[in-house]
C-alpha positions, 0 to 999 in steps of 0.5 A: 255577305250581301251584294253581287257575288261577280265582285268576288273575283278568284272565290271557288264556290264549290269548297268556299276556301276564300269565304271561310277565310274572310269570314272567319276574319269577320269575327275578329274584326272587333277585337284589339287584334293585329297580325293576320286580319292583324287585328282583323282587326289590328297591325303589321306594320312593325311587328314586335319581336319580343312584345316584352322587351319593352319597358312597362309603365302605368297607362296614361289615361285621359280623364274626359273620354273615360268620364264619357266611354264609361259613363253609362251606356253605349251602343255601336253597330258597324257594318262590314265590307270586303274592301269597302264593296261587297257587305258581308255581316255586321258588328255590335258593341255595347258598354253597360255598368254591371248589372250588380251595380259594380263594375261594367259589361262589353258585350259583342255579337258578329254576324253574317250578312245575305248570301255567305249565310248558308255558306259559312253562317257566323253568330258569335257572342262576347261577354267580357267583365271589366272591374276597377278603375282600370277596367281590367277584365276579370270574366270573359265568355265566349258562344260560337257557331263551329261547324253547326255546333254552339261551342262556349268558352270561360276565361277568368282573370284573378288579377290579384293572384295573378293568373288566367283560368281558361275553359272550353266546354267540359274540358279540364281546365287549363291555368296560365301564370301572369307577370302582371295585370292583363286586358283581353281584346275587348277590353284593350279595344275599350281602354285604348279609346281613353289613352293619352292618345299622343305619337310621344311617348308611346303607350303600351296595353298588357293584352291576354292572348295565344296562353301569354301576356303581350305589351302591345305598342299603341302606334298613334299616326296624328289626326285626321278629318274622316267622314261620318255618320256624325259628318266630317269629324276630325279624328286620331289613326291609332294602330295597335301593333301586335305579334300574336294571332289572336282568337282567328288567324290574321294577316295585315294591318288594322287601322282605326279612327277615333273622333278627337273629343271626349267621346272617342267613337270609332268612326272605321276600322280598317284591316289587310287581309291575305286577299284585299281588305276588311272595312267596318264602318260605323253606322248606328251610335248611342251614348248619352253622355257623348255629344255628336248625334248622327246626321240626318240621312246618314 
């Protein structure tokens, strides 16, 4: 949301259509998502017809980046572009231990970027509570801007009963039954990093969204030198393939780069939308127990 607004071709300023969307696309672009911003972040490429007909089997999780991803705290700050040109908001991602000394914290904040501020303004903040040696989340909080207005959301994941607890604001709350242990987007984002990450066999993330439990397919392309902040960095495309919509409405494929080391940074992520695409490139990274440091001038 910054930049010449010549660049956006077919955009009627006066209802804002198109903005609204890609801005609401923009909020999705963190999380493990793929349909429609397909992830706005994540997929289409062979969408699952029934996510369940897959046979489940416990993730196969390399040891190494989840002793780094983990390991203490990290940051990442990704800038976003409509079709890698026009920047329209930014996204943060931080991982800390808990601050009870049990467990860790993905916190997410997405936000606008220079003139589609006053159009559409986005400031959207993620709590999600992982828990256990497979990270799976037990807490998750939501605070959004929605027509001027601070909406908060609760989700509780009682992995051990089995179920999902879901509430909006005061509303009553609403229960859903699980067949199994369950990630949220976040939190499938995260654990993705630290898979096997091999194109056989494939490996699939039991994901909570849209009120149901999906298997989602890890496609994994190969590797695959990219360029970033780090500078040429050989890495893994990896698509998550999903057939749900997800917290926003998404309509293409997600694409992510991961660095093939221990550290698993995401480098890109790239999402189709209905009109061009969406681009996060990574801009800012901190991790202690991570190796690559940004080049200077990058």
């Amino acid at each position: 949301m910054a930049g010449d607004i010549l660049f956006l071709p077919a955009i009627d300023m006066q209802n804002g259509c198109c903005i609204r969307s890609i801005l609401r696309q923009l909020r999705q672009f963190i999380m493990f998502s793929s349909h429609s911003l397909t992830f706005c972040l994540f997929s289409c490429l062979s969408l699952l017809s029934s996510p369940l007909q897959a046979a489940e089997s416990p993730l196969a999780l390399d040891q190494k980046a989840l002793s780094v991803v983990y390991s203490s705290q990290e940051t990442m700050h990704f800038s976003v572009s409509w079709s890698g040109g026009v920047k329209i908001g930014d996204l943060r991602l931080s991982l800390a231990p808990a601050s009870s000394g049990s467990g860790h914290v993905i916190t997410a904040r997405v936000t606008d970027y220079g003139l589609f501020k006053a159009i559409y303004p986005v400031d959207d903040t993620f709590v999600t509570y992982l828990s256990g040696s497979l990270k799976l989340p037990t807490r998750y909080e939501v605070q959004q801007i929605e027509r001027g207005k601070t909406v908060y959301r609760l989700t509780i994941y009682d992995q051990h009963k089995l179920e999902v607890i879901y509430r909006k604001e005061n509303k009553p709350p609403e229960v859903y039954p699980m067949a199994g242990s369950v990630y949220n987007e976040f939190a499938a984002f995260f654990i993705t990093r630290v898979l096997r990450l091999r194109m056989e066999p494939q490996q699939f993330v039991p994901t909570f969204v849209d009120k149901k439990r999906h298997l989602v397919p890890i496609k994994v392309f190969g590797r695959e030198d990219k360029n970033s902040i780090f500078g040429v960095v050989n890495t893994v495309k990896v698509q998550p393939k999903m057939a749900f919509k997800g917290l926003y409405d998404k309509d293409g494929d997600t694409i992510f780069w991961l660095t093939n080391n221990a550290c698993r940074v995401p480098v890109e992520i790239r999402s189709k939308i209905l009109i061009g695409s969406l681009v996060a490139e990574l801009v800012e990274y901190a991790n202690p127990a991570c190796t690559l440091r940004k080049k200077t001038g990058k």
